[in-house]
NULO-387232 format. One record per residue (C-alpha): x, y, z. Coordinates in steps of 0.2 Angstrom, whole numbers, padded with zeros to 4 digits, always signed. Layout:
N
XYZ
...
This chain:
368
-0708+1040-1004
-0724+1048-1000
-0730+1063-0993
-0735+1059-0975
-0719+1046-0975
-0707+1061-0980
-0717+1071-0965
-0712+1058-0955
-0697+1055-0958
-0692+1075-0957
-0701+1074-0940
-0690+1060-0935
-0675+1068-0939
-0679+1086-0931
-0685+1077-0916
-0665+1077-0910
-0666+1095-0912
-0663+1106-0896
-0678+1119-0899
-0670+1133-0887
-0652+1129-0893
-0656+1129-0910
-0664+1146-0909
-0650+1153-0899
-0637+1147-0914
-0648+1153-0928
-0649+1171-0922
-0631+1173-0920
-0627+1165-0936
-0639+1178-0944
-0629+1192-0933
-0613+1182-0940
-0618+1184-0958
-0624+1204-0956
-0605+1207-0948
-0594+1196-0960
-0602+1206-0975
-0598+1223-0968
-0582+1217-0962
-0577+1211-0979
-0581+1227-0987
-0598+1222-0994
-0591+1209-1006
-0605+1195-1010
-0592+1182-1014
-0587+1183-0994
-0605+1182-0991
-0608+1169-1003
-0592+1158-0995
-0599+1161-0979
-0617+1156-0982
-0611+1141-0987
-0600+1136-0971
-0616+1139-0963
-0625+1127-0974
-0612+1114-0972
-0614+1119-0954
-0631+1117-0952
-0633+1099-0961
-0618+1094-0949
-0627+1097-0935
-0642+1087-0940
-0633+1073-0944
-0623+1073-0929
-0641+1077-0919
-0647+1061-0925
-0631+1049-0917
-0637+1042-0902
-0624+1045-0889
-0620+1027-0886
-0613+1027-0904
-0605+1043-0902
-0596+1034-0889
-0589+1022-0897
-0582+1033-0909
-0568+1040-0896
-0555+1029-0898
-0555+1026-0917
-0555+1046-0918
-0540+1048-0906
-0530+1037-0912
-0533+1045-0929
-0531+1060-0925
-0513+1057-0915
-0508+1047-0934
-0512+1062-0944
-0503+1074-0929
-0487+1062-0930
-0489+1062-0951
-0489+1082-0947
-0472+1082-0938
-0464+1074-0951
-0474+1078-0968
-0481+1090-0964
-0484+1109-0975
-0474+1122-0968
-0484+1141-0970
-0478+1156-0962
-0463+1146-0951
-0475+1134-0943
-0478+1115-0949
-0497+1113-0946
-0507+1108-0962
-0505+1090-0969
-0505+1090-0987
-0516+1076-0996
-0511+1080-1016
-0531+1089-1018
-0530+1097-1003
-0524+1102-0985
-0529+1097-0967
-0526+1104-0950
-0527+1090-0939
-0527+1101-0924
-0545+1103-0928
-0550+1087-0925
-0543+1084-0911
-0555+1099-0903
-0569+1086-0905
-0559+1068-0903
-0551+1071-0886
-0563+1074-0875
-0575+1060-0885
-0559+1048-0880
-0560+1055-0860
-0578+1053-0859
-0578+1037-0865
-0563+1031-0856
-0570+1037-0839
-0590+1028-0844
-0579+1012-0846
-0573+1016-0828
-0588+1025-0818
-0590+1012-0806
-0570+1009-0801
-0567+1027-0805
-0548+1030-0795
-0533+1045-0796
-0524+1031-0809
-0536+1033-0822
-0536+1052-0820
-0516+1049-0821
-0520+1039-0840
-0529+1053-0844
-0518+1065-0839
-0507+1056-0854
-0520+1053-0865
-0521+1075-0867
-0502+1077-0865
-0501+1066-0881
-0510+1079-0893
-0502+1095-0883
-0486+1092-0885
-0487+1086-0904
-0499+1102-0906
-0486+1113-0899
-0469+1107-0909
-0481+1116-0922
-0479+1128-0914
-0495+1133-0912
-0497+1138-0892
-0516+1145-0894
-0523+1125-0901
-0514+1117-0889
-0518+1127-0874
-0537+1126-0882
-0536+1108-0882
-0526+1105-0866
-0541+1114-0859
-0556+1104-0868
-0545+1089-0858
-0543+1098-0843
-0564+1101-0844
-0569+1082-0845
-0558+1078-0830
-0567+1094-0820
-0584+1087-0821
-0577+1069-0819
-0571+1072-0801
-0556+1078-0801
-0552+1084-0784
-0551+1103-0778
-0534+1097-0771
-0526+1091-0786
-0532+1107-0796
-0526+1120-0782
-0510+1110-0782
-0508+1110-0804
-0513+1128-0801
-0498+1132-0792
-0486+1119-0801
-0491+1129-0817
-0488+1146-0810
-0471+1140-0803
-0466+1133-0821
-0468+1151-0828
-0450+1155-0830
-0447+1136-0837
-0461+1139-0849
-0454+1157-0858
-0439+1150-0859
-0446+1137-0873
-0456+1150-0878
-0451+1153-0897
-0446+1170-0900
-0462+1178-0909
-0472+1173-0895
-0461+1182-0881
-0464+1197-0893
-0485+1194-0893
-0483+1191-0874
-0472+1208-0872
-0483+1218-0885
-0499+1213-0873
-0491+1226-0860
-0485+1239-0872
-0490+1239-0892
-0484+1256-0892
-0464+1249-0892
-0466+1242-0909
-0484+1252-0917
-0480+1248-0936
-0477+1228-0931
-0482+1216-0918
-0493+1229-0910
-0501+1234-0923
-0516+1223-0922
-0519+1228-0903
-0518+1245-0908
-0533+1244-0921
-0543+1235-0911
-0543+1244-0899
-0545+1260-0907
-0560+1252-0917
-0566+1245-0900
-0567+1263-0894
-0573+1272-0907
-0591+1263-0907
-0593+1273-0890
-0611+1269-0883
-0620+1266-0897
-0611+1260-0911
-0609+1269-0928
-0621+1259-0935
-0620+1243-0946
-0610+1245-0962
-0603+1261-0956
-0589+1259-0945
-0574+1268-0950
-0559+1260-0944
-0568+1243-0955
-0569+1254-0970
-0553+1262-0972
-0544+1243-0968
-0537+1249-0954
-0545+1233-0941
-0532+1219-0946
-0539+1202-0952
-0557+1209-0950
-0566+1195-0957
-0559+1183-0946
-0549+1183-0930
-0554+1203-0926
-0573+1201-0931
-0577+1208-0914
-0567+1225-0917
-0578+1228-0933
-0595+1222-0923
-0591+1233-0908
-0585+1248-0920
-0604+1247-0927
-0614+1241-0913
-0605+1250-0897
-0605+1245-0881
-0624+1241-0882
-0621+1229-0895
-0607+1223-0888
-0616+1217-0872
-0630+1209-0882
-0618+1197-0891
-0611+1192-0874
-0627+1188-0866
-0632+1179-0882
-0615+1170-0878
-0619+1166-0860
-0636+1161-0865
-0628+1147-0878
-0616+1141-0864
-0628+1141-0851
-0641+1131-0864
-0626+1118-0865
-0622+1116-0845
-0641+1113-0843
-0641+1099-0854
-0626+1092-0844
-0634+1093-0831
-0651+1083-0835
-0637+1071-0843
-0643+1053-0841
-0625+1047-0840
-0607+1049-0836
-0601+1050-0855
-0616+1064-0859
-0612+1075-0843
-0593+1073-0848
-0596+1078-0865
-0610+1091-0864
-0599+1099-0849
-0584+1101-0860
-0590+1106-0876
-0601+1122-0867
-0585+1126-0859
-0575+1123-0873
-0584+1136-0881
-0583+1147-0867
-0567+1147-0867
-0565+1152-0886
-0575+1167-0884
-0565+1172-0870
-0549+1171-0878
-0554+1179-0894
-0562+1195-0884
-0548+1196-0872
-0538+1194-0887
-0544+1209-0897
-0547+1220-0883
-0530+1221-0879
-0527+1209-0862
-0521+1194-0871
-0508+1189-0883
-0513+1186-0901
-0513+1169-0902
-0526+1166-0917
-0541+1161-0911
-0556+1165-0919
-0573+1173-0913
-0583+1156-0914
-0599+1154-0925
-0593+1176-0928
-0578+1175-0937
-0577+1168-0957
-0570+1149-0959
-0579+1136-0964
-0567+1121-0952
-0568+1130-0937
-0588+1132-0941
-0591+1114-0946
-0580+1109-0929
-0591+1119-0917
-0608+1112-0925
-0602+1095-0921
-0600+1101-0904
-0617+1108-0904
-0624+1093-0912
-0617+1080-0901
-0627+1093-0886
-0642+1090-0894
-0641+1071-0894
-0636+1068-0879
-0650+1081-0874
-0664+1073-0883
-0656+1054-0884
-0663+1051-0866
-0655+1034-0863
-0635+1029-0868
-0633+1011-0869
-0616+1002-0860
-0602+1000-0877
């Protein structure tokens, strides 16, 4: 291929890419990559790993860029109905780690299907709903209703309460922005805060202690609130300012539990302070805000659907993982997105993101 065919080509493909968004990604992935290598003690085989999930990331999000939305639409169902066969193979195949039946082993590997569903149920609700926009009635929000009970419940047998609430709420999202009425939400509101004392009483043991170590870690310092306990103490010790990058203390003497990962935020507070700690929320706010724009200027149902729930989505991650490490939520495993080290939870975002950028720069969506 030539030269000015190869500049074409690359223009073509970079075309689909959100200029603002893009910019806003990139900068907290370089924050990102500055926190996980202090976090992990300096060590350049964690940068290295995590250089790469970027990288596989980054070429994700290109790809997925370049989908128009029409055929990213008609990719829902297949993907649902995948995704509920691999969860069903999971509840009877599947790998068993640390007393929870999550992973699905495929002889060279292992799989958590949980993660695809992030991104298949609310591409199945969007596209169920653009079928329907123009007889739009409380039945199909009643089939929907299903179509997420499906996936929540099988998620939950896992057990694995923090994913399915997390995808109970991707669902929940898509039918918000579909119309769902204030009534029925105010009248789930109070049905859900009715069924509290039904809901501990399935509530499996270790989680009743996470749930009961959020209002006291002190009872039980050394075990399930130890984690609270570090972050917290990590949190506050950055004071104002931050002790500066690399120097945290709490980081460097191991006390701040699964640093790398789930806590990333206690180690980048601890360095950055409260200062720092602000910038990385408006940065945040900035990426979700981005992503509810797009939704706005959406040129159909299925893209206002989609770009609605995935900026929430994220919203929603953040919040957890920050309420969860500052000490008033339970620890239920959620990482800091696009902060913490992981390459499938990395790749799942950028598909998000990259599904954003099509539907912001895809400006028409063809009826499947």
């Amino acid at each position: 291929m030539n030269q000015p065919a190869t500049k074409r080509v690359i223009a073509e493909v970079f075309r689909h890419m959100d200029g603002m968004l893009l910019a806003l990604l990139i900068v907290l992935l370089a924050v990102s990559t500055a926190v996980v290598f202090s976090a992990s003690g300096e060590s350049s085989a964690r940068l290295a790993g995590h250089l790469s999930n970027i990288a596989v990331a980054m070429a994700v999000l290109v790809v997925v860029a370049n989908i128009p939305p029409h055929i990213l639409a008609k990719l829902g169902p297949p993907l649902y109905a995948l995704g509920l066969m691999l969860l069903i193979a999971v509840a009877l195949f599947g790998e068993i780690r640390n007393g929870s039946r999550r992973w699905l082993p495929l002889g060279f590997t292992s799989i958590q299907p949980s993660e695809l569903m992030k991104i298949a149920l609310p591409l199945m609700l969007a596209w169920y709903f653009q079928q329907r926009e123009s007889v739009l009635r409380l039945k199909h929000f009643g089939v929907a209703a299903l179509l997420i009970a499906l996936p929540f419940v099988l998620i939950l047998r896992q057990p694995d309460l923090g994913t399915s609430l997390l995808i109970g709420a991707s669902g929940f999202y898509v039918l918000f922005f579909a119309g769902l009425s204030w009534k029925i939400i105010t009248g789930l509101g109070v049905a859900g805060a009715l069924s509290l004392p039904v809901a501990w009483s399935l509530l499996h043991d270790y989680q009743r202690q996470r749930v009961m170590t959020l209002f006291d870690p002190m009872s039980d310092p050394l075990g399930a609130g130890y984690h609270i306990i570090q972050s917290t103490i990590a949190i506050g010790s950055g004071g104002a300012f931050g002790k500066g990058w690399l120097s945290g203390t709490q980081n460097q003497l191991d006390f701040v539990p699964e640093r790398t990962t789930d806590f990333i935020f206690a180690v980048f507070s601890e360095e950055f302070g409260l200062l720092g700690a602000i910038l990385l929320l408006l940065l945040y706010l900035a990426i979700v805000a981005r992503g509810l724009k797009i939704a706005e200027q959406a040129p159909s149902l299925f893209a206002r659907l989609m770009a609605g729930a995935i900026s929430l989505n994220f919203f929603t991650y953040i919040f957890v993982n920050i309420g969860m490490v500052s000490g008033i939520l339970p620890v239920v495993g959620v990482p800091l997105p696009l902060m913490s080290y992981g390459g499938t939870a990395m790749v799942t975002l950028m598909i998000g993101f990259g599904m954003l950028m099509s539907m912001a720069t895809h400006r028409k969506l063809l009826k499947s």
